[in-house]
C-alpha positions in Angstrom: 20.1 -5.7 -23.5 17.1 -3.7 -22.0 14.7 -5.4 -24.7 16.0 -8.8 -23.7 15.7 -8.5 -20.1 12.2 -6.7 -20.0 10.6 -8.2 -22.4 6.9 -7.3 -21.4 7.6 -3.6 -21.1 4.8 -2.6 -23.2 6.3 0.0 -25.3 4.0 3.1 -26.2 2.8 3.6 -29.9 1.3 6.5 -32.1 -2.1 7.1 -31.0 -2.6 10.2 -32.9 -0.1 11.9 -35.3 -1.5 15.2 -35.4 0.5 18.5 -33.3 0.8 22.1 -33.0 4.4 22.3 -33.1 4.6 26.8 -31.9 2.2 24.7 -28.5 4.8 21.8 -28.2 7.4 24.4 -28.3 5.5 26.8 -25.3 5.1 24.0 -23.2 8.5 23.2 -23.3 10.3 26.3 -23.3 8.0 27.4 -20.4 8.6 24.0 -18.3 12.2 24.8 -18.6 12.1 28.4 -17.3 9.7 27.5 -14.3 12.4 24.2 -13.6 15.3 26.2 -13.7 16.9 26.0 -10.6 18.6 29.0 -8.5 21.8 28.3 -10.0 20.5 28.6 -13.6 20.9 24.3 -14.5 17.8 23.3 -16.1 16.9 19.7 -14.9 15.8 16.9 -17.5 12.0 16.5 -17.7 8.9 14.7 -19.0 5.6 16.2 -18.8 2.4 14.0 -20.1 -1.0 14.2 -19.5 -3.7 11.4 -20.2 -6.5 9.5 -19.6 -7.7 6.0 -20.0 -8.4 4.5 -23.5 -10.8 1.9 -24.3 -11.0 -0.9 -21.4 -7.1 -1.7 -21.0 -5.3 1.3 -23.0 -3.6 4.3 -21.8 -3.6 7.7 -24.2 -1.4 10.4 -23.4 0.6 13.8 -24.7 4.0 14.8 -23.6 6.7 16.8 -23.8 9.8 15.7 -23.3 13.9 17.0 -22.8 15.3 14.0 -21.0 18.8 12.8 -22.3 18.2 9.5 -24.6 14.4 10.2 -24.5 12.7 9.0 -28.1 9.7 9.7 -28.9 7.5 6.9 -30.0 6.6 8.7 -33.6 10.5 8.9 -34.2 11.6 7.1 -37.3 14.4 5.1 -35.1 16.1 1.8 -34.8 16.4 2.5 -30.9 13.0 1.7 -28.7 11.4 4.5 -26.9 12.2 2.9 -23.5 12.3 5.8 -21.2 9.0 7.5 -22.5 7.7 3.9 -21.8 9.1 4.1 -18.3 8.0 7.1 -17.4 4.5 6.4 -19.2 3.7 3.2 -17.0 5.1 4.9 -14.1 2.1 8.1 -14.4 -0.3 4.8 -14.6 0.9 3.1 -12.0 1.3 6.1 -9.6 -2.3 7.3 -10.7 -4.0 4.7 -8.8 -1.9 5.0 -5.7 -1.9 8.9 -5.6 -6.1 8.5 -5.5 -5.7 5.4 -2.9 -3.9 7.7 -0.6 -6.2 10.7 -1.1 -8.2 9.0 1.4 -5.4 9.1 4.2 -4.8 12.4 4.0 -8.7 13.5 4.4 -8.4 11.3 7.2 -5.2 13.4 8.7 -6.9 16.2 8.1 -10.4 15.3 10.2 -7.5 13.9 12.7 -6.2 17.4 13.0 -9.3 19.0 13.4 -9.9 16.6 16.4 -6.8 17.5 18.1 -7.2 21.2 17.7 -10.7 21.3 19.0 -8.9 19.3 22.1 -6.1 22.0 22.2 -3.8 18.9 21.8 -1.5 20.9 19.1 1.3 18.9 20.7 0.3 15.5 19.5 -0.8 16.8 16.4 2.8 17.7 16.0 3.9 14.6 16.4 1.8 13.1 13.5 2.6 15.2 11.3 6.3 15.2 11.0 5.3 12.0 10.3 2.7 11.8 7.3 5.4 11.6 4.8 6.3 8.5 5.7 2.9 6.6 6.9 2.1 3.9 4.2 4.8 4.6 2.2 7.6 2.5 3.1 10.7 1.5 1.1 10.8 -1.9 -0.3 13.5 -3.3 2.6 11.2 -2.8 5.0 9.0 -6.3 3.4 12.2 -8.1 2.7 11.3 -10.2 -0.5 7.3 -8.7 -0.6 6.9 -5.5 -2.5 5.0 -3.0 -0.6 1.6 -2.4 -2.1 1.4 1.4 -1.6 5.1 1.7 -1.5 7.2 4.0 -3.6 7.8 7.5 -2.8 8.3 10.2 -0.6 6.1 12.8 0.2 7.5 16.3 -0.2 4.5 18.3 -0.3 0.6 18.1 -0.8 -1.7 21.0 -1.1 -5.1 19.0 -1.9 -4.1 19.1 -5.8 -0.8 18.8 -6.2 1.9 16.3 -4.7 6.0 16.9 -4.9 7.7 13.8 -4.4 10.2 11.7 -4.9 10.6 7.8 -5.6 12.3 5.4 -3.9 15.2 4.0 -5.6 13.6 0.5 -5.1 10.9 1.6 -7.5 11.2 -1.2 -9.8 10.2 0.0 -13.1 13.1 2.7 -12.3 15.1 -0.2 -12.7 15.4 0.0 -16.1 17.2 3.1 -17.0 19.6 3.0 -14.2 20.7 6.5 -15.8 17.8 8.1 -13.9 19.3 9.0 -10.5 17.3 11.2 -8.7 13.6 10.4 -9.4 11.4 14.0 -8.3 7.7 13.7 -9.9 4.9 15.9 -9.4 1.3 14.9 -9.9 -1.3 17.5 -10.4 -5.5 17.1 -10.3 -7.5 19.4 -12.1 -10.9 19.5 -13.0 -11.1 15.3 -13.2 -7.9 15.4 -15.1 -4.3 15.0 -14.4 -1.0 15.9 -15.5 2.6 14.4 -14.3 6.1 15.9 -14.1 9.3 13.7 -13.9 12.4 15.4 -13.0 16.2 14.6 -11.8 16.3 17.8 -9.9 14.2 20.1 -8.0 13.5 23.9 -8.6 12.7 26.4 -6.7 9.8 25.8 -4.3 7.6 28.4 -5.2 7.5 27.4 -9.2 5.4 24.8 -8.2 2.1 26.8 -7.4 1.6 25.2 -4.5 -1.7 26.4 -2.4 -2.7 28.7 -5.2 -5.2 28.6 -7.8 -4.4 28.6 -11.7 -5.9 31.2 -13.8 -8.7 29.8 -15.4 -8.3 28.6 -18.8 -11.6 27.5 -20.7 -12.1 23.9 -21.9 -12.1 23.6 -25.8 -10.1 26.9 -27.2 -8.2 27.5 -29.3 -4.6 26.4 -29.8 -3.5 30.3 -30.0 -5.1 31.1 -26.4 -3.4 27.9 -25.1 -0.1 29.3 -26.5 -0.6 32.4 -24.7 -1.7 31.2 -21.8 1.0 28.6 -21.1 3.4 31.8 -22.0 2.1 33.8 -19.3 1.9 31.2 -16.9 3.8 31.9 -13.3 3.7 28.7 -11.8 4.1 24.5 -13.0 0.4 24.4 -12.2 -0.6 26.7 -14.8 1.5 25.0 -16.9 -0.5 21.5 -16.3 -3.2 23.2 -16.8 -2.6 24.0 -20.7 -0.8 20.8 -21.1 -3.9 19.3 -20.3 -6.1 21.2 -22.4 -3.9 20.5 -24.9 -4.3 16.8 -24.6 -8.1 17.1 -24.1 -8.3 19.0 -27.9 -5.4 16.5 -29.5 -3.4 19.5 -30.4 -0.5 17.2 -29.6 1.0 14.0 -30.8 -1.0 11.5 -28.5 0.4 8.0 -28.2 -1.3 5.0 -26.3 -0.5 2.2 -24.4 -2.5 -0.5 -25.4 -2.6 -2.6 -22.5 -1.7 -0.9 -19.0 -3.3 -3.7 -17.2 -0.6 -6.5 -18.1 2.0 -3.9 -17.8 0.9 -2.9 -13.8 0.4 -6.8 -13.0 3.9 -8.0 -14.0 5.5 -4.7 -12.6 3.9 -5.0 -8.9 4.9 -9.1 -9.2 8.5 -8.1 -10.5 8.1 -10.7 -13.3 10.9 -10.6 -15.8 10.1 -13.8 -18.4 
């Protein structure tokens, strides 16, 4: 049914078939402790990290434990579709994460303004109101999609963003299964790592307005173990996730033509 209707999902394939499988199993039994919420339910997940490939191609890592989630390497009869949903989605919200960078520098010189005016009262008003600016849900255009539309911001330090996506996300459309949409977007160092989650944990797991402990490009996969072990916070955890990618100690798989994928997603074509 899915591979009728959405036909030009472009579904991920094996980039690189090489893994540390004690890494895989760090990264994952660590994402699951720091997810854990207050009432001890661990949410489903999907980490990746990744970087362009090529001129058109995606390559990225992940770790996944999301109900009905296939890897692309698996020997199956069934199509990976949720890793591909979740894939496009980190490429898709990549560029509009960095377009909105720019507005909230631009709230931030705003601030400054006001303060220096002692006019803390309209800066008040602006900013219970950031979340929403430029991010409006898709039945605000009627039949136009929004082109910086789909999520919810829950919090922004300068690296990280916690937030969640609107329903009308189309590519969400897909796997209807996936109720509550939470992702988290992290920056470090010119690369970036995604979580995608149906459920939040506690706030403070996040890392939000600290700093990771440094972790040196190029080690080892046994410092990477350790260090993703030790790790107090989901930004540490990006951190190894995406030295991991960088070094291909994980499977890496590729999308081989994000382009096409992002054109017919923001025109919600369907042939």
């Amino acid at each position: 049914m899915v591979k009728k209707k959405y036909k030009w999902l472009i579904m991920p394939q094996l980039h690189s078939g090489y893994k540390e499988i004690n890494l895989e199993v760090a990264l994952l039994n660590k994402t699951r402790e720091l997810l854990t919420d207050e009432e001890g339910e661990i949410p489903q997940f999907i980490i990746l990290s990744g970087n362009f490939f090529d001129v058109q191609g995606f390559a990225y890592s992940a770790v996944r434990s999301w109900r009905g989630a296939i890897k692309p390497s698996e020997d199956s009869k069934k199509q990976p579709v949720l890793e591909a949903t979740f894939a496009s989605l980190s490429v898709y919200l990549s560029s509009l994460l960095s377009f909105q960078q720019d507005f909230y520098y631009a709230f931030d010189e705003v601030k400054q303004i006001l303060n220096d005016a002692e006019r803390g009262d309209l800066w008040a008003i602006i900013e219970e109101k950031i979340p929403f600016v430029c991010l409006p849900p898709q039945e605000m255009f009627g039949l136009r999609k929004s082109p910086i539309s789909p999520y919810y911001l829950i919090t922004y330090d300068g690296t990280m963003t916690l937030g969640e996506l609107y329903p009308s996300v189309y590519m969400t459309r897909i796997i209807q299964s996936i109720k509550s949409r939470f992702f988290c977007y992290y920056a470090y160092e010119g690369y970036t790592a995604f979580g995608f989650f149906n459920s939040l944990p506690p706030s403070e797991n996040f890392g939000f307005d600290t700093e990771p402990k440094p972790l040196r490009a190029g080690v080892e996969s046994e410092t990477i173990i350790k260090y993703i072990k030790n790790s107090k916070n989901l930004k540490e955890v990006f951190v190894g996730l995406i030295n991991a990618h960088n070094s291909a100690l994980l499977e890496q798989y590729l999308i081989p033509d994000y382009e096409t994928l992002l054109n017919k997603l923001l025109k919600e074509e369907e042939d």
